[in-house]
C-alpha positions, 0 to 999 in steps of 0.5 A, a space after each residue: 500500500 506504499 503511496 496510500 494514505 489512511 485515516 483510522 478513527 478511534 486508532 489512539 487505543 484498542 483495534 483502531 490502534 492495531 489497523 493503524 499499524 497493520 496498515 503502516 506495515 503494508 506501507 501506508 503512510 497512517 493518520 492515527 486519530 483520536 480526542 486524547 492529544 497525549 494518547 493519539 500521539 504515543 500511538 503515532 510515534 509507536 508506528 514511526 518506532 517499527 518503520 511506518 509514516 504516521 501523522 496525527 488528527 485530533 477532534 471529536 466526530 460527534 460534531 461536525 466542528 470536530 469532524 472538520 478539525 480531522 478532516 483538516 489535518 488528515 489531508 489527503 485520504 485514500 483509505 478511510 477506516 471508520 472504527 471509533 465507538 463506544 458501547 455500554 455494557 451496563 444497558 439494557 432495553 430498559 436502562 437505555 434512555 432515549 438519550 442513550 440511544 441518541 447519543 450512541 447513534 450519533 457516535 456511531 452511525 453520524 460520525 461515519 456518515 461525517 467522515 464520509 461526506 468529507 473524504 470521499 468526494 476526492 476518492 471518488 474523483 482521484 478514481 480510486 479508494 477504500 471505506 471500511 466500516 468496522 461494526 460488530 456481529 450483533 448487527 446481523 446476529 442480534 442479542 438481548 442486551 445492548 439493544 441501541 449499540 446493536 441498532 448502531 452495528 446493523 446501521 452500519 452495515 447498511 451503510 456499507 452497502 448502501 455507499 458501496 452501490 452509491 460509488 459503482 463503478 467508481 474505483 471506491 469500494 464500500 465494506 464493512 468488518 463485524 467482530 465478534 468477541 476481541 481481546 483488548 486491553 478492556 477484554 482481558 479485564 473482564 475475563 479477569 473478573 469473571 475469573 475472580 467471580 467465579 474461583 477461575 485459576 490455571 493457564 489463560 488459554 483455559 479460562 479465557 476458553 470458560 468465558 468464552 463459552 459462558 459470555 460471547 460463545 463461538 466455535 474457536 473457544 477463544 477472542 480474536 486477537 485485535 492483529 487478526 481482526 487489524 489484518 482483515 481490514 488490510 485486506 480489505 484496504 488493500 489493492 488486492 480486494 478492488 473486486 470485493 465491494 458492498 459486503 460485511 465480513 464476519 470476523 466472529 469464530 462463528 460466534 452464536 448469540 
């Protein structure tokens, strides 16, 4: 991907923070981006550290001044990433307020749309790029709880497909990425205390193998590894995926609900 530029939103922690190096390592130069100054900038010099370009966007894309800050300072952009969201495991059908949902949409759904509206114009002029959603799997495999940020992944998978038949025939590709369980920093806390909760000891592979099966089950047994997940978005970044548009790819070890 040398010669390519990249925004990732939300890349100044977690998955966003393992695609922004997977993509650096293909060669792209890498804008990392985030609303932590401190936090986006360590991620941007941890890239440079292991031989990639990175450059740095700092805004909130809740709101179309932060959106406009991004845009602003990210420049060019062949590779778009839209992977910032939050979710709250707390909420349910009847503790999430209509705010809530609300503000997750905006969040998670608007943001994206924001982004959009500022890159892909010039992609589509250029000829050539790549929108990547990253959603979850309970988009299209829906749960009880977390009924909005459910909403908000299935959102985005339309998304996906509704701009990949906008741009036919363009040269820009529109994909989405659904997820699953993944072992970040806030995964392995909870397979901590789950561990804790329920007198849980030996090797990890066992334990995290129990909560798996108890809390996000899926025919692996185990989380994704945000490097696996960050490598699929390369693909779908990548030159070799310009006959792949329109689609969501699970990424899930057939996860079940």
């Amino acid at each position: 991907m040398t010669g390519k530029r990249a925004l990732v939103t939300g890349s100044s922690s977690g998955l966003g923070e393992a695609v922004a190096h997977a993509l650096a390592a293909e060669g792209a130069e890498v804008v990392v981006h985030g609303r932590d100054e401190a936090r986006t900038t360590a991620v941007a010099e941890a890239v440079r550290a292991a031989g990639g370009e990175a450059d740095v966007a700092i805004g909130d894309l809740g709101t179309d001044g932060g959106a406009d800050a991004v845009a602003e300072a990210a420049g060019r952009v062949d590779v778009l990433v839209n992977n910032v969201g939050v979710f709250d495991m707390s909420l349910d059908w009847w503790s999430a307020t209509p705010q809530h949902w609300l503000d997750i949409y905006n969040t998670n759904v608007v943001s994206s749309v924001r982004t959009v509206q500022r890159f892909v114009p010039a992609m589509r002029e250029r000829r050539w790029g790549r929108v990547i959603q990253v959603g979850s799997i309970t988009g299209t495999v829906p749960i009880a709880p977390q009924p909005h940020y459910g909403a908000t992944a299935a959102a985005r998978d339309n998304l996906a497909r509704t701009l990949a038949r906008e741009l036919r025939e363009t040269g820009v590709t529109s994909n989405a990425i659904a997820p699953g369980g993944i072992l970040t920093a806030t995964g392995r806390q909870r397979i901590a205390e789950y561990a804790a909760e329920h007198g849980l000891t030996g090797p990890w592979e066992e334990v995290e193998s129990r909560y798996v099966r108890a809390a996000a089950p899926n025919d692996t047994g185990r989380l994704a590894r945000p490097a696996e997940i960050a490598a699929a978005v390369a693909y779908l970044a990548s030159p070799v995926a310009d006959f792949l548009t329109g689609v969501t790819l699970r990424f899930d070890g057939h996860w079940r609900a």
